[in-house]
N, C-alpha and C positions, 0 to 999 in steps of 0.2 A: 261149393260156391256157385259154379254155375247152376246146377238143376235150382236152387234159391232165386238169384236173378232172371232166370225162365219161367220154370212154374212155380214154385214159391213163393211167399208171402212172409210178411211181417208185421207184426203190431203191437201195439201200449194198451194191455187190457187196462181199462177204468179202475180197478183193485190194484192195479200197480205193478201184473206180471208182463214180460217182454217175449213174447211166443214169438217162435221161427215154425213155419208151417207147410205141410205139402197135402193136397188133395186128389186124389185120382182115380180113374177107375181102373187101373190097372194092377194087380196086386203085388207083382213083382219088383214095379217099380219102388212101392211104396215101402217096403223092404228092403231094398238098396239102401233108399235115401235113410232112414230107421237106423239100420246097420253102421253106415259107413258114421252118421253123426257120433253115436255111438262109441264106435272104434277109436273116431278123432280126439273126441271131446270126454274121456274117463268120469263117468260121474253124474255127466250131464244128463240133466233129466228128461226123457224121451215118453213119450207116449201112442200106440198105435190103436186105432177106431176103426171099427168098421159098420156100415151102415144103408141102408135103403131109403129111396126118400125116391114118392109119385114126382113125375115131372110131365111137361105139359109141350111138345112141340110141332108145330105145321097142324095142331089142330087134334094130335093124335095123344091119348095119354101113355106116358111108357114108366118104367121102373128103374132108376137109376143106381146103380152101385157104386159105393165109395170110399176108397180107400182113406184114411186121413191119420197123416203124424205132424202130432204136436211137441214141440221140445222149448226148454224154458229157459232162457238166459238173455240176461244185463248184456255181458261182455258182447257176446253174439249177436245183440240189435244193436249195439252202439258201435258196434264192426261193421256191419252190414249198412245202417239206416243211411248212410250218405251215399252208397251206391245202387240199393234200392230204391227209384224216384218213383213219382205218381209220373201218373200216363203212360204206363211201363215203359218207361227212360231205365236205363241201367249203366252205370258205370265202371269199367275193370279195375278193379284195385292195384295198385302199385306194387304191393307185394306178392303176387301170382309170377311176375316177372323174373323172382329173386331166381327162380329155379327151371332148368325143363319139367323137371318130376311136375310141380305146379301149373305148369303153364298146359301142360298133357290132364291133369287133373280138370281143370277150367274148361278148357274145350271138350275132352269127354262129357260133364256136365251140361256144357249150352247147348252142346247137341244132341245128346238125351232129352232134353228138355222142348226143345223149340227146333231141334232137324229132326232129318228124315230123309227118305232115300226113292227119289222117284224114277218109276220103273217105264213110263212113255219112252222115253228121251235118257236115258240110263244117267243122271245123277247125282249127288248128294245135294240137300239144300236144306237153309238157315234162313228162318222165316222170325222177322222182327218190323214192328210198327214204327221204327226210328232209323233212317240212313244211321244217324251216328252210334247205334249200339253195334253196326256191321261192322264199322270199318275199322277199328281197334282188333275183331278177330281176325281178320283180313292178314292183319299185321302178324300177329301171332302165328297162323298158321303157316306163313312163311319162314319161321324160327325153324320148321322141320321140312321147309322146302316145296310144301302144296300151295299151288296157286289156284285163285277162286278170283270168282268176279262179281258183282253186285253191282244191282239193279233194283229201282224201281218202280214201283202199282204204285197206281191209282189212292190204296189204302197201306200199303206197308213196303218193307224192301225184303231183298232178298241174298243173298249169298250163296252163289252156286259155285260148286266142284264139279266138274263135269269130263275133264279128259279120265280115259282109264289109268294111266299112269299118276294121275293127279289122286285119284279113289283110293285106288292099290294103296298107294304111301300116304293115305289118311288109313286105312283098315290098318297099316303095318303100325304105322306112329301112335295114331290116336285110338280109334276101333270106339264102337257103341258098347257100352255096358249093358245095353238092353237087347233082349238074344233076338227078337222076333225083328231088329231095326238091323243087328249085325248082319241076320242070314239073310236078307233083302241086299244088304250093301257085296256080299259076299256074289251073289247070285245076277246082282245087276254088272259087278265087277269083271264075269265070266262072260257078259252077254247073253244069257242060257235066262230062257223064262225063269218067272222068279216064283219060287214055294216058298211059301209064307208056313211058319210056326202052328200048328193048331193050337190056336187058346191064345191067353199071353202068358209070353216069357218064362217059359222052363227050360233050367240046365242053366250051363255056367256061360254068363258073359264075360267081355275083356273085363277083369278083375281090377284095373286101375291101377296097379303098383307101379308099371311099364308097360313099353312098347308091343304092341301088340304082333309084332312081327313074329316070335315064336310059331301062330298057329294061323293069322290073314294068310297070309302067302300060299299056303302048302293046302289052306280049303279054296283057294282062288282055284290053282291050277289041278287041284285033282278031289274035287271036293263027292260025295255019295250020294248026296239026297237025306242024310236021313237028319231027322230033329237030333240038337243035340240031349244030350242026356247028363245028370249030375247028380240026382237026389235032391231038385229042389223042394225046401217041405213050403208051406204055407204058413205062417205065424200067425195071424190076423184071428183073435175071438170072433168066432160068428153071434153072440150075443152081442154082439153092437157096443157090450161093455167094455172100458179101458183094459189092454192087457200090461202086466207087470214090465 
């Protein structure tokens, strides 16, 4: 739900199908999202793209790569469409609330989605063009006891975590599902320069079932250096064509 309300999309194809959609260039991401619908939704029809397309910027031509999953459902746009606004306005659904398990699910997503983890100033931050899409996570986040603050620009607001202790018990509660966003949070959490991932995202992220505390904590205080490792394969046809 969240990575949908961040980066996702939706729309009323003219033929009369109701696509829930994610675009990226990153391919692990797009894999997640793929999966987890997937998992949730038995049946549902999912589709993964992969593709190259010239792109044109500051004057320079470059090669873009793109991940793209499409999946197809009535139920699913007519769940979504009233929280999904234009101007990227976004609203929390009421039922996210019924449960922690959900409410840990939501916030993994927005922040996979639209945070990140800056390494200046060591803290986590939640980048949205709307004050009032912040301040409902605001709310949430305090359901597991992290406080944040929010601010903002000129052009958007912002939602920052910023004490270590405030980090820590987001890595242990919530934790990134995307490995190269977790080992940044991990690394900014120790104070200790930050080694970034080679590539994106191989090996296992926080899996989403629960609490991430099992494994934050024990890479906070005594963590190696090394990439994590898991056997992640790559699913995505390189023929551009839909895979099954």
């Amino acid at each position: 739900m969240g990575v949908i309300l961040g980066d996702g999309y939706i729309w009323r194809m003219q033929s009369g199908g109701y696509v829930i959609g994610l675009d990226t260039p990153e391919e692990y991401y797009a894999d997640l999202f793929a999966d987890t619908l997937a998992k949730r939704f038995p049946g549902l029809w999912v589709r993964k793209y992969f593709r190259r397309r010239n792109r044109l910027r500051n004057g320079k031509e470059f090669v873009e790569e793109v991940y793209t999953v499409r999946a197809v459902s009535r139920f699913l746009y007519d769940f979504l469409r009233p929280h999904k606004q234009h101007d990227f306005h976004w609203t929390i659904p009421s039922s996210i609330r019924k449960s922690r398990a959900c409410i840990r699910g939501f916030l993994q997503g927005i922040f996979d989605a639209e945070g990140g983890v800056q390494t200046s100033v060591p803290r986590i931050c939640l980048t949205s063009k709307h004050w009032r899409n912040l301040s409902p996570v605001r709310g949430l986040l305090r359901e597991f006891g992290i406080e944040s603050r929010l601010y903002r620009d000129r052009n958007c607001s912002r939602l920052f975590i910023s004490r270590r202790k405030n980090m820590v018990l987001f890595g242990d509660e919530i934790g990134f599902r995307l490995p190269r966003k977790q080992q940044l949070l991990v690394s900014a959490s120790r104070g200790k320069p930050v080694r970034e991932l080679a590539g994106h995202g191989k090996g296992p992220p926080h899996d989403g079932r629960g609490p991430a505390r099992d494994g934050f904590t024990r890479q906070v205080i005594a963590m190696k250096g090394e990439n994590p490792s898991g056997g992640y394969k790559p699913t995505f046809p390189r023929t551009g064509r839909p895979s099954a």
